[in-house]
C-alpha positions in Angstrom: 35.1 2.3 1.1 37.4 4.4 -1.4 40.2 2.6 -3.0 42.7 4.0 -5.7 44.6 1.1 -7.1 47.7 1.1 -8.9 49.7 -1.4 -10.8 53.5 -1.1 -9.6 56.6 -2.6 -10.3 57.8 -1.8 -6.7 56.4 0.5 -4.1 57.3 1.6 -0.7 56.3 3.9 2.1 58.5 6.0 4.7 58.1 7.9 7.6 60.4 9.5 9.5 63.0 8.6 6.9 62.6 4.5 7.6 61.0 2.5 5.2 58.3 0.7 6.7 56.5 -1.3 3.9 57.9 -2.2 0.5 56.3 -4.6 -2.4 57.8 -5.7 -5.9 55.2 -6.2 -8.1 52.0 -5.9 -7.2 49.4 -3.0 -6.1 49.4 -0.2 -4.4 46.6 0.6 -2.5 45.5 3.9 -1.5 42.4 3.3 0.8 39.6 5.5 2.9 37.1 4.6 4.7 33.8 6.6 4.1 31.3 7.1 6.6 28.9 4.8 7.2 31.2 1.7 5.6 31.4 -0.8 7.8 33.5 -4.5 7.7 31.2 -6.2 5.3 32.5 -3.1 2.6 36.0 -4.5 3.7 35.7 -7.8 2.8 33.9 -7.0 -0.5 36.6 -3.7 -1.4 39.3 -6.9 -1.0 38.0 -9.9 -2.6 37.1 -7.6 -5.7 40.6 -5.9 -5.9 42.4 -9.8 -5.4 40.6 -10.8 -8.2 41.0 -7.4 -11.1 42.3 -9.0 -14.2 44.6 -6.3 -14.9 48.2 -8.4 -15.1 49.2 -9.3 -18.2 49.1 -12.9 -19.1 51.7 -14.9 -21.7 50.0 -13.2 -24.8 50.2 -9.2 -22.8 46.9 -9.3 -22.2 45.1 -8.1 -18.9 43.8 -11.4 -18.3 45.5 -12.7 -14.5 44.8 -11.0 -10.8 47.0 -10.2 -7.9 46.1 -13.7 -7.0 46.9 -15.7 -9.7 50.4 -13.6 -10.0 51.5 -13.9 -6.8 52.0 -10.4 -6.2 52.0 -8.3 -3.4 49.8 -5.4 -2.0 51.2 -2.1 -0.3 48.2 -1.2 1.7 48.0 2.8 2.5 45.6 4.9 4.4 44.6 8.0 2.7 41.9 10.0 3.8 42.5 12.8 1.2 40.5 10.1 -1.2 37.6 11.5 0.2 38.0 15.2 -0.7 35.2 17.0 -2.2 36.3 19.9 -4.4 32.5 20.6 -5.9 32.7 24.3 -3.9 35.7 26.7 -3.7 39.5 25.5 -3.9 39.6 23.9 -0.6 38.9 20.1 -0.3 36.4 19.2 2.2 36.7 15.9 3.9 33.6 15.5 5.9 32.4 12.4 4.4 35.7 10.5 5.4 35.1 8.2 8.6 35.8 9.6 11.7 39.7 9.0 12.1 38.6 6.3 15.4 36.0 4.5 12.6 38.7 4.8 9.6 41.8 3.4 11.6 39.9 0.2 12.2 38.7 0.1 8.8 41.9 0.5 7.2 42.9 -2.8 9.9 39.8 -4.6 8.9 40.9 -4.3 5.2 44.4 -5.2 5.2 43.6 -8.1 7.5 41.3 -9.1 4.9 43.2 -8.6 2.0 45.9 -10.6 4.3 44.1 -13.4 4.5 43.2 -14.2 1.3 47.1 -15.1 0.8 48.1 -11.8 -0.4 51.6 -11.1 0.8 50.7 -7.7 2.4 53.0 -4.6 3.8 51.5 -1.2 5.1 52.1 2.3 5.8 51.2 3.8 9.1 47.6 5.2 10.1 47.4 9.3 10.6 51.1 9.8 10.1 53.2 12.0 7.5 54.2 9.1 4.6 56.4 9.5 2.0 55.3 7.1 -0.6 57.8 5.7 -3.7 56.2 4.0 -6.5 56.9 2.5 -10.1 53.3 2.6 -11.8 53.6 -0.2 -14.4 51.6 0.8 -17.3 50.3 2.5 -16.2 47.5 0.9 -14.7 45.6 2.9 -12.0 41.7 1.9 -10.9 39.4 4.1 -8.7 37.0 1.6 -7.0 34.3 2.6 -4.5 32.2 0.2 -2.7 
């Protein structure tokens, strides 16, 4: 699994013109599923991103996780993270999941992220998102798994 992380002040996600997730601080995370990840990538993508050191502690160092701050997580599918731009001017996306494989992905990993006590809101699989962030920092991680 793809994730690009980013340290936010506030984030949120609309479509259709309604806000349907919004965090304070906390992390927004911009996640695709690859082909051939499966749950066990899930579980491993979310207990490494829970645990980054990259708030700052009493003396502004990055020394404290999502966990230990209390923050939340905006989780977001975006498929785009698999783009390959190595030929021509046109992305390819043909190691992204199949949509079918990367919708329950992208369920899998906010249900695990969810459940290790991270206050979690999402955007919508497959549809047109507007998203509205603050990047604090800024701080912004590409992890793959």
């Amino acid at each position: 699994m793809r994730a690009l992380i980013q340290r936010v002040t506030d984030a949120k996600v609309a479509v259709d013109g309604h806000t349907i997730g919004e965090i304070g601080p906390g992390l927004l995370i911009l996640i695709c599923a690859m082909q051939g990840d499966d749950a066990a990538k899930s579980v491993q993508l979310a207990a490494k991103i829970s645990k980054l050191r990259i708030f700052a502690d009493d003396a502004g160092k990055m020394n404290l996780s999502l966990k230990d701050t209390g923050g939340s997580a905006l989780i977001v599918s975006q498929f785009t993270l698999a783009g390959d731009t190595s030929r021509g001017n046109r992305p390819g996306f043909s190691s992204a999941a199949h949509p079918d494989e990367g919708r329950a992905l992208y369920e899998t990993f906010i249900n695990d992220i969810s459940a290790l006590g991270i206050h979690t809101e999402t955007g919508k699989f497959g549809a047109d998102m507007k998203v509205t962030l603050t990047n604090d920092g800024p701080v912004t991680l590409w992890m793959d798994v």
